[in-house]
BABAVEX-656840 format. One line per 3 residues: number of its first residue (from 1); their letters; for each residue x, y, z of C-alpha. Coordinates in Angstrom, 1 decimal. Each point is the difference from the previous one (the first is absolute). Layout:
REM residues N
NUM	a	X:Y:Z | ...
REM end
This chain:
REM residues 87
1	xxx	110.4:175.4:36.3 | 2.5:2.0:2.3 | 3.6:-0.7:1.0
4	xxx	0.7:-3.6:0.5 | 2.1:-1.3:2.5 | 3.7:-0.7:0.2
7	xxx	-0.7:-3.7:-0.3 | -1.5:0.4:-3.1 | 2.5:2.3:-1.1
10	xxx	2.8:-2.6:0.6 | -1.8:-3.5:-0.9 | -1.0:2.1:-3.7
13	xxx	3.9:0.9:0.0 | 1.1:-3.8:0.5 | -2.5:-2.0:-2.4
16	xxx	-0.1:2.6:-2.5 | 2.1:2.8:0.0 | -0.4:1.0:-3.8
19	xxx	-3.4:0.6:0.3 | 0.0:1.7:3.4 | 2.9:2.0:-1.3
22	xxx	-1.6:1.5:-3.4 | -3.4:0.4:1.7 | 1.6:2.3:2.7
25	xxx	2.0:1.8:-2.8 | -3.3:0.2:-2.5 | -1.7:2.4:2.6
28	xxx	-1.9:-3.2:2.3 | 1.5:0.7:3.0 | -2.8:0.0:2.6
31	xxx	0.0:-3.8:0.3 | 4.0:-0.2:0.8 | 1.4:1.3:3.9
34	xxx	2.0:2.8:-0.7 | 3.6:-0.9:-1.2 | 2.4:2.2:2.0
37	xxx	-2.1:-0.8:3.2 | 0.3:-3.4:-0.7 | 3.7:0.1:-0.4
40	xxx	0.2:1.9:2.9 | -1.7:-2.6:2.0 | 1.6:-2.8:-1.3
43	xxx	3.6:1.4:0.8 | -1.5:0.4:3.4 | -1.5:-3.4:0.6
46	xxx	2.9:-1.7:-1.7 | 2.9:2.0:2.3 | -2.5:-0.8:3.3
49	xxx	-0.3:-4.1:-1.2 | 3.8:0.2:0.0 | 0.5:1.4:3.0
52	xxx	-2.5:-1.9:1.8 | 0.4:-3.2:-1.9 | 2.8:-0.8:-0.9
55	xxx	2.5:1.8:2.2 | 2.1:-2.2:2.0 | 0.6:0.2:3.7
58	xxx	1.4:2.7:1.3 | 1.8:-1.4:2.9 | 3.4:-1.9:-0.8
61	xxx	0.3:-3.6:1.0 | 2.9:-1.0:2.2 | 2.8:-1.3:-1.6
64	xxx	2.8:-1.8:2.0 | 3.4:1.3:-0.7 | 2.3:-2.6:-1.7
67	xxx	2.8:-0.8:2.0 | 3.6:0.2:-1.2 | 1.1:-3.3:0.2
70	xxx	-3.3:-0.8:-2.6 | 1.5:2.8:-2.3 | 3.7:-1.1:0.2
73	xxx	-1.7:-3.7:-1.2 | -2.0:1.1:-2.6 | 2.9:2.1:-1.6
76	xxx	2.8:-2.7:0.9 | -1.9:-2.4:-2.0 | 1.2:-2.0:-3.2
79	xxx	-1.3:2.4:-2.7 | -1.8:-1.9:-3.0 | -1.5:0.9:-3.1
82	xxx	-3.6:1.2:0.3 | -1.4:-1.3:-2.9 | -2.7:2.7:-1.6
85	xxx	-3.7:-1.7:-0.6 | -1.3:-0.8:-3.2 | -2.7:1.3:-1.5
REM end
């Protein structure tokens, strides 16, 4: 039957992963991607969908500096109890 593909590999290891798992270790391991390639190439698609993904923008957005007059307010202020949330 020859080597299947990493698809296979992967969909075999997420609807059933006991079977997958004690076929490879009984000796039936030409239907199943090899496993250290395939961790390799997950690490490496998983740390390229990161970066490409779900990294945020690189470039800082401007803030406007608070003036003093704002800061002397906000600490001059009457000071009341912050009351915690409920959960």
């Amino acid at each position: 039957m020859g080597n299947r593909s990493l698809l296979y590999s992967l969909w075999q290891l997420i609807w059933r992963p006991g079977y997958f798992i004690s076929d490879y270790i009984n000796g039936k391991r030409q239907v199943s991607f090899p496993p250290v390639k395939m961790l390799v190439l997950m690490g490496v698609a998983s740390v390229l969908m990161d970066k490409l993904l779900l990294a945020a923008p690189t470039t800082p957005s401007p803030q406007q500096p608070a003036s003093t007059s704002t800061l002397a307010r906000n600490t001059s202020s009457s000071k009341s109890p912050v009351k915690a949330p409920l959960f």
